[in-house]
Every structure is written in C-alpha cells, then in structure tokens.
N, C-alpha and C positions, 0 to 999 in steps of 0.2 A: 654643494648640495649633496646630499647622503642619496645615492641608488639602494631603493628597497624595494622588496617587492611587494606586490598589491597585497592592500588591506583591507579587507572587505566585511561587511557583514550581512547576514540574513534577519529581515526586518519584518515579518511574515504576517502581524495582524497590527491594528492600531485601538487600543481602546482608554483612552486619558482623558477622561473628563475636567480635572483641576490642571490648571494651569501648571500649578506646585509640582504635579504628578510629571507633567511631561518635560518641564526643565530635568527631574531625576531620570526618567526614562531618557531623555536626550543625551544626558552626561554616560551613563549606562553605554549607550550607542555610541560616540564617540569614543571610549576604552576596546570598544569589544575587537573581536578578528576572528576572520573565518578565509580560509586559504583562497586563493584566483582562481577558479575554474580557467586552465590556459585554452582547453578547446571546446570550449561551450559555444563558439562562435569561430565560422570561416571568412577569410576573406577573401573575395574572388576577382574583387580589381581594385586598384586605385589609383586618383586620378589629381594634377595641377590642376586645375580647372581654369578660374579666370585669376592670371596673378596681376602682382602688384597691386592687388585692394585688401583694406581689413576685413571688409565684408559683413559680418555677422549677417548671415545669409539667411534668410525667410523663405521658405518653400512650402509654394500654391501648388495644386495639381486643378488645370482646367480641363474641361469638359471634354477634351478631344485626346486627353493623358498627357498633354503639353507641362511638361516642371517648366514653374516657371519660380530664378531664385533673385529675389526683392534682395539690393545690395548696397553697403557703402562704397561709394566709387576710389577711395583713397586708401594709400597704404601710413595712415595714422590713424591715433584714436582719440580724432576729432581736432587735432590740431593742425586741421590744413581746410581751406574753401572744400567742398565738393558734395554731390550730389547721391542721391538717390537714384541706382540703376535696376531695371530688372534682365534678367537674362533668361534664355529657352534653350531647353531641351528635348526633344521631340525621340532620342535614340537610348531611355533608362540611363542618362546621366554619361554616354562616355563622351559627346564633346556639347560643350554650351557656346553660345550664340546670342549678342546683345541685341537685345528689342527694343528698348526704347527708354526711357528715361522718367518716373513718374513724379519726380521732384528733384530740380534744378532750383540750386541755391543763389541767393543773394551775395551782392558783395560783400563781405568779411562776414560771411556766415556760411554755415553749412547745413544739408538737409544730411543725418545719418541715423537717427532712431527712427523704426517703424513697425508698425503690424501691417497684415498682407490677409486678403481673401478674398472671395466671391460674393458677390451681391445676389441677389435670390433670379437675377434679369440674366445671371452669368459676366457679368461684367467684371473686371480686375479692379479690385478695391486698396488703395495703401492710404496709412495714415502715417505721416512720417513727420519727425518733430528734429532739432536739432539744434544748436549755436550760435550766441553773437560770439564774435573772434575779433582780439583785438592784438596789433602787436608783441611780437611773443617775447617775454622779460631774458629767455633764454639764447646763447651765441648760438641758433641753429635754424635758424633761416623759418622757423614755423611759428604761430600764433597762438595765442592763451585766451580759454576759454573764459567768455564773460557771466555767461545769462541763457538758461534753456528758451527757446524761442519756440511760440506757438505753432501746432501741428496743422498743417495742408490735409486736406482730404483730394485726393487725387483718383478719378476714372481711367479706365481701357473698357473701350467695347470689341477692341478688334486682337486681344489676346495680349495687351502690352509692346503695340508697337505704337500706338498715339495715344497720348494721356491729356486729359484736362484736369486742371486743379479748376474742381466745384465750387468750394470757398476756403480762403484762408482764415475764414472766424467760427467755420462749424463742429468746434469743438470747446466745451466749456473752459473759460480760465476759472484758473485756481482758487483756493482760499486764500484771505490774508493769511500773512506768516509762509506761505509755500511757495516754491517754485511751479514754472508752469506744471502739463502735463508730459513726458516720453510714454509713447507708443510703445509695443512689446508684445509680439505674440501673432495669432492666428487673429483673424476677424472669424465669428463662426454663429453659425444657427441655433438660436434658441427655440425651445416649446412653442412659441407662441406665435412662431415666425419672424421676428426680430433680429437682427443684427448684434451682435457684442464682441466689444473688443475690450481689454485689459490695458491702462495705463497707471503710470505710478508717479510720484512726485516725494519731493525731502522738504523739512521744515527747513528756512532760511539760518537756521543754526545748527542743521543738520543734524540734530538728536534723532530725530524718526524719518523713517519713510513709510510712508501709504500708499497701498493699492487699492483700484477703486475698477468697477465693471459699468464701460459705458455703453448706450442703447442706442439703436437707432429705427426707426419706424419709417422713414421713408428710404430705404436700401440702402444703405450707408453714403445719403450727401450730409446728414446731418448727425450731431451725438450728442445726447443728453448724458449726466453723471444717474445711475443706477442704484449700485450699491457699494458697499465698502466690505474685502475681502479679508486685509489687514490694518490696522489704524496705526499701527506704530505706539501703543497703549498697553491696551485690554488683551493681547496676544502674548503669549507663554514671552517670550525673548523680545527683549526692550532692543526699542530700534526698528521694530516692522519689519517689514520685508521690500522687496523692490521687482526684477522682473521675474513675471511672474508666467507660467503657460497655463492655461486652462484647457480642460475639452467637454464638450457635451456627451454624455451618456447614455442619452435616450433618456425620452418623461419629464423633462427638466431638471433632470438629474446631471450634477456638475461637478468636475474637481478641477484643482489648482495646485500646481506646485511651485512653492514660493520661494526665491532667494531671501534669506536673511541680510539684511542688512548689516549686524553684527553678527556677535556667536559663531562664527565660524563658518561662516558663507556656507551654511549647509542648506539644505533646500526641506521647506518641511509642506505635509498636505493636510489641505480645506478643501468641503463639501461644500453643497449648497445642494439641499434635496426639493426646494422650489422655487424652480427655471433662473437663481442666480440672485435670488431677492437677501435672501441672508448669507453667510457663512460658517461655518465651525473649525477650527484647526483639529484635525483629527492625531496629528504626531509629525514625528522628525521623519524623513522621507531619501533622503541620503547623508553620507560621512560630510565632514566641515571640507573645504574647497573640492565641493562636487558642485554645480552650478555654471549656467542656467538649464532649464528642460526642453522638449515639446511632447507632444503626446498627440498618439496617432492610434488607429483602430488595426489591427491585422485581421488579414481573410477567414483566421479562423475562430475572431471573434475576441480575442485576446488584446490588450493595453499594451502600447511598448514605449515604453517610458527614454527616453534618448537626452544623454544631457553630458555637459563641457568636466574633464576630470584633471585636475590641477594637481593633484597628490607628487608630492616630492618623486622623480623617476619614473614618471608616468604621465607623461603629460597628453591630455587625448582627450577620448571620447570612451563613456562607458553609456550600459542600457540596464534597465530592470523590464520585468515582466509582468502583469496581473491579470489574474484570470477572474474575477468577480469586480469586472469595474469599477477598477482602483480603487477596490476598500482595503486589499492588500496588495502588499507587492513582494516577487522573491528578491533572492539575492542578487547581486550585482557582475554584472559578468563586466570586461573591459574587453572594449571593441579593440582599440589598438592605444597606446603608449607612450609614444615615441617620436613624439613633436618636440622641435628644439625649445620650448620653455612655458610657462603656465600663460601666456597670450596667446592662447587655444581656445577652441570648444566654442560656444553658440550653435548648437547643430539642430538640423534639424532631419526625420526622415520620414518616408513613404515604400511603401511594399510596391514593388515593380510587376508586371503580369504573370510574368512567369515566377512569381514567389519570393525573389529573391530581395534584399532590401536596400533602399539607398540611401545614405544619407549626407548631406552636407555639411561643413566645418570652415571656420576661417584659423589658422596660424598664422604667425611670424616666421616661420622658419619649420625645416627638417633636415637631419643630415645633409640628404641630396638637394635640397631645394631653400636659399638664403632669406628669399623674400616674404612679406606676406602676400598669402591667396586665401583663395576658398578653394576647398579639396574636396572629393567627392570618392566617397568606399562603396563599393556595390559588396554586398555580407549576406549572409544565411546562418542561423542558430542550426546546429547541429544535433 
C-alpha cells in the first residue's frame, strides 16, 4: 500500500437538484485536494479501552453524564456466537466498566448490529439485529454467516445494568425480495415527541440497499416503518446507501448522512424538513472510503460530524464541522491516522464538561497494540 498524505477537500455549500448534476459534482469531488490541516486538532489522551472485541461502539450519554458504549462482545466481524454488551463510564472516558448485557445471542447466532438511546421515561433503549451462523466453510475454527436475523428491542431502567428484551417481534419484517432489517445509529427525538431510529436492509440479489426511518409512539417497545430515506433507485448513485446516522435539528428539521453502498463508500447528505416524513439527497458529503458518521450538537451550537477514514496511510478517524445545521459542512480535518489497517472507524462522539471531546472507535490493530478494541481519544479543535 502506497503511504500518502491526506487528501482532503473543502465541500462548503450543497445545491444539486438533478440527480445528473450531483453524480458530476460527486466526480468533481472525488478528483479534487486541498492539503491536511496537521493541527486543526489536539489530542490530549488516548486510550485501549475494552480489548479483544470488534466493537462498533454506540455512545448513549444518560441523564447523570454516565457514557454508556452499546458493543459487539467479539473480536470478529460476525463470525463467531456473541452478544451485545454495554459498557459505563462515569470518569469522560478514561477507564470503562461493563454493565450489563442487553442482548445475549442464541445458539449459532449472534446479536452484533444495533442503534442505542433514551426513551422519553429515560430508560436505556437498544435495538440490535444480527446472524444465523453456520459451520464455517473455512480451516479457521469460525462460522459463515447465513441470514440477518430479526431485531430484539431490549430495556434498562437502572442505567444498563439489567435489561429486558420487550419483544422479539416489535420490529417490522421486511419486503419480499429483502433481507431482514440491521439497526444503526442513535434512537432519537422527534417534533412530535416520538421515537426514531434508522435501519437499513439489501435486496436478496444485492443490487440495492434501502434505508428506511422507523417510529415508535409507545417509548420505544414498539416500531413501525415511517419513511424511506434512500430506495436504492431514485437516489443520484445506483446501489442506495446503507448505514446511515441521522440527527434532529430542531422543528423537525433532519439530516442523514449515508454510506453508499457502491461508488465509493463515500457518505453523501439528506434532509427531511418535516420531522422525517420525506427526504432529499442534498449532495456527496465525504471522499470515497470515508464512512460510517454520527452526528452530535457542540456547546456552542455548532454540528460535528465524526466518521471512520479508510484512505490508503491513514487509517482512523476524521471530523467535519457545520455551522448552519448541516446545510453545509467545512473541510475535513483527521483526528488521527494510524490504525494498523482500513478495519477501523465506526466512531462515535460527545463533548465532555469541561469542552473537550471524546470519541469512541473500534480497530484491529496499532503499532502498539495487535488486537482488536475499542479506543477512546479525548481531542479539542484548536
């Protein structure tokens, strides 16, 4: 692999109404370069956190400032039994502590895709989907995935140290032609008071993926299908998209930022300016293997967009910035780099009290450390 340095661009307004338009503008975007800002950002700790699991770590902030990170318990991606863990942090991220477990898999399955949040009672909310596993065709002692398996809606009233799975059927199955649904993302507040969380599914011939926005009206035991975000059609880049982070904005005011399914696993963003009923792709939103996001509000009102950076000699975590609620976003700064291979990134962050940021990450590997974990960088933009 070729060490380069970062390649970044400044992507500053979005306005492509035709489809036609914004495949050109996306191509445009993928050629361009605009140099690394190396210290646009400081780091001020960083941490192993919980090793030997892949993680793809979901981060809740409950009511008392308790991070609490919803986890895959296993160090594969998905080829082994295991469960859905949450962990707590009570000290801004420098040591975690397991609470409790809010989906425990079945024999030759696993529980490892999920969304994570708060129910309006304060309750810990996870919808987590995962695997039938059958004997794995390969000499390495691990199992091959069959068949996505329907999502648990799983309870905490007591912060994620005891969980109930509510129902294992209160989530919609799919169309024909699809695979079930995978979970992804935030659970989060709508306008209206409602619940919604982001899941996505592939046609059983895998041409497309759809994302779809589900509801729920009694505090998330239950979830109806809502809307559709991407169809894998009518969207600029054949193929759709897949996971996806959404945030609310205030007023029923929404964005998304979408992994592409093809085209270059770049992440592109959609609106919905009422409370999530429709959507619009407004344009490409990062370079091709920058993916997945989350999106989180800063203190001083400000988007900060946090998402996995795969780029040949940089393997990590970068952030963008928007100051008008994510109708644009600046340029792209990289937090750090230097993860031993593109089986990085899923991150997610939150602003700690005293200002400074933290965010979570699962790798394979760093120089110093062989295994997979989830890692934890306490940062501040400079």
């Amino acid at each position: 692999m070729k060490s380069i340095c970062a390649i970044l661009l400044i992507f500053s307004s979005f306005s492509l109404p035709a489809s036609d338009t914004m495949r050109v503008q996306a191509d445009k975007y993928q050629r361009g370069s605009v140099k690394r800002e190396k210290d646009a950002v400081e780091i001020l700790k960083r941490y192993i956190s919980i090793d030997n699991v892949c993680a793809w770590p979901n981060l809740t902030t409950l009511k008392d400032g308790t991070q609490i990170a919803t986890i895959f318990n296993k160090p594969s991606h998905g080829r082994m039994q295991g469960d859905v863990d949450c962990w707590a942090s009570t000290d801004g991220g420098k040591f975690w502590s397991k609470r409790g477990t809010p989906a425990a898999h079945e024999p030759t399955t696993n529980r490892m895709n999920v969304a994570a949040g708060l129910a309006n009672n304060g309750d810990l909310v996870v919808v987590a989907s995962g695997w039938a596993l059958k004997p794995g065709s390969k000499q390495d002692g691990l199992f091959d995935l069959t068949e996505i398996i329907a999502p648990w809606v799983s309870r905490s009233g007591d912060g994620g140290k005891n969980w109930k799975v509510v129902k294992r059927d209160a989530f919609p199955k799919a169309d024909a032609g699809f695979t079930g649904y995978t979970p992804f993302g935030d659970i989060l507040k709508a306008a209206d008071g409602s619940l919604r969380v982001i899941a996505y599914n592939q046609s059983k011939d895998k041409a497309i993926n759809t994302v779809s926005v589900f509801k729920s009206t009694d505090d998330g035991k239950s979830w109806k299908w809502f809307s559709r975000i991407s169809d894998g059609i009518s969207t600029a880049f054949a193929g759709g998209h897949n996971e996806t982070a959404f945030f609310h904005s205030g007023d029923g005011k929404w964005i998304a930022a979408a992994r592409r399914w093809k085209a270059g696993q770049a992440m592109d963003l959609f609106s919905s300016e009422d409370d999530g009923k429709t959507w619009k792709m407004t344009g490409p939103l990062t370079e091709a293997n920058q993916h997945p996001g989350h999106i989180t509000r800063l203190k001083n009102g400000d988007l900060l967009l946090t998402f996995g950076n795969r780029k040949a000699g940089q393997n990590g975590v970068a952030v963008k910035i928007s100051k008008d609620n994510g109708r644009t976003w600046g340029e792209t700064k990289l937090l750090f780099g230097d993860l031993a291979s593109g089986d990085c990134g899923y991150p997610a962050s939150v602003q700690l009290d005293d200002g400074s940021l933290m965010t979570v990450y699962y790798a394979n590997g760093t120089q110093a450390h062989s295994r997979y974990h989830m890692g934890t960088v306490i940062w501040k933009f400079k």
